[in-house]
N, C-alpha and C positions, 0 to 999 in steps of 0.2 A: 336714430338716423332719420335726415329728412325726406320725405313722402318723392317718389320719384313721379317726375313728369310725363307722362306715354300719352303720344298719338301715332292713331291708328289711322293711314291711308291708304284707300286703295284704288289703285287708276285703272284698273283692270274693269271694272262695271259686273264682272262675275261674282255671286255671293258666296263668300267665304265669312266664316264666324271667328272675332276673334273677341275677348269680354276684358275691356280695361279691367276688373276686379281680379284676373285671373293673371291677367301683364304683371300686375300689382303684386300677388302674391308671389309670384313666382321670382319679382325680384326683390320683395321682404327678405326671401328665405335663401337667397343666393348674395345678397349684402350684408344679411349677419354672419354666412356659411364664412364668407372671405371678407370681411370687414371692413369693406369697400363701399362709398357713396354713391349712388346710380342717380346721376343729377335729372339727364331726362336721356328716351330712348323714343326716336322715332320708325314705326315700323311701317315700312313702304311694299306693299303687293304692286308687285309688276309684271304684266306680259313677257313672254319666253326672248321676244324681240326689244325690250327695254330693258331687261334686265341682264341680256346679252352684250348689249351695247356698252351697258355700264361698265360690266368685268373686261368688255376689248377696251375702253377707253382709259380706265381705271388701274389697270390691272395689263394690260396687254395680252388679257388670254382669249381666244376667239374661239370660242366655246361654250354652252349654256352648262350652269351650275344650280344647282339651288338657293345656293343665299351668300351674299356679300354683307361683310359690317364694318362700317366705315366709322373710324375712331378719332372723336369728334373730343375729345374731353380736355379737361384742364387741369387744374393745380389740387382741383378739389374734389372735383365730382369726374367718375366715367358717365360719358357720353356718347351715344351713339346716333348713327342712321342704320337700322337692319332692314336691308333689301332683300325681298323673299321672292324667287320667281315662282308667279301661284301653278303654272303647268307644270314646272318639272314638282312642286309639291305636290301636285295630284297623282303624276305619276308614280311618286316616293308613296303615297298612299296607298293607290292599289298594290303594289308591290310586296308592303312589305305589310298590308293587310289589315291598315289602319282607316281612321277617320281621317278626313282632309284637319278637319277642325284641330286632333290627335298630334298631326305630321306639324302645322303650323306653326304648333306650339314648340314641338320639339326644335322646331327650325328656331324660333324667339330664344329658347333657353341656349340652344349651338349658340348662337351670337352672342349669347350675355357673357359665356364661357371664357368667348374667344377674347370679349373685351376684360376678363378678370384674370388674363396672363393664359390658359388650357390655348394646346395645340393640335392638328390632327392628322400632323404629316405621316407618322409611323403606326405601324399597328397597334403599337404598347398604347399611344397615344389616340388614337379614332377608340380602342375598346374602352379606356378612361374617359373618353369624353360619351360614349355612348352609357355607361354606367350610371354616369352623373345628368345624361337628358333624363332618365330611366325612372333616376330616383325622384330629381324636379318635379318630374308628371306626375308620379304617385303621390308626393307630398303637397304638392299646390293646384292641378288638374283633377276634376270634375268630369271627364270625355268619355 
């Protein structure tokens, strides 16, 4: 499969760690998993207030989320923009007892999930997609 394309932006000016090598692996191991192309994926950190905007403008919900992924792809390759709001990620991190670095990640692989067909409206559905951030991090994450 060919080499997938990641950039890492972030407009937020806040330090958050995020390591192309680990983007990379993580969607090595989720394009052979599901035998899917990852042409490129761009990951965008955004303030609580930009990334708010985004899901009211986008999305008509007027309300902060942690992460949107906007499904950019073609005939050949999934593509994306995964928009990560980095406050409600920090708050996802204290909570639930993690690294910011940990939660980010998990937020990148939610999105890859969500652009390889996984949903997360039902319960059956969030504990599957939480299983498979679960096993991601172990198998490709370093944190």
């Amino acid at each position: 499969m060919p080499q997938t394309d990641i950039s890492i932006i972030n407009e937020t000016g806040q330090l958050a760690e995020i390591e192309n090598d680990i983007v990379s692996k993580l969607t090595d191991h989720i394009s052979h998993d599901y035998s899917v192309n990852i042409g490129y994926i761009n990951i965008v950190l955004l303030s609580d207030s930009e990334h708010t905007n985004l899901n009211i403008k986008h999305l008509g919900h007027k309300y902060s989320t942690d992460i949107l992924t906007f499904d950019l792809s073609d005939a050949e390759n999934i593509n994306t923009d995964i928009c990560i709001n980095l406050h409600i990620a920090q708050e996802n991190a204290l909570e639930f007892k993690n690294s910011l670095t940990e939660e980010l990640y998990r937020l990148i692989i939610h999105g890859i999930l969500h652009m390889c067909g996984f949903d997360d409206h039902t319960p059956e559905e969030k504990a599957k997609m939480t299983e498979l951030e679960n096993r991601y991090l172990k198998v490709s994450c370093e944190t």
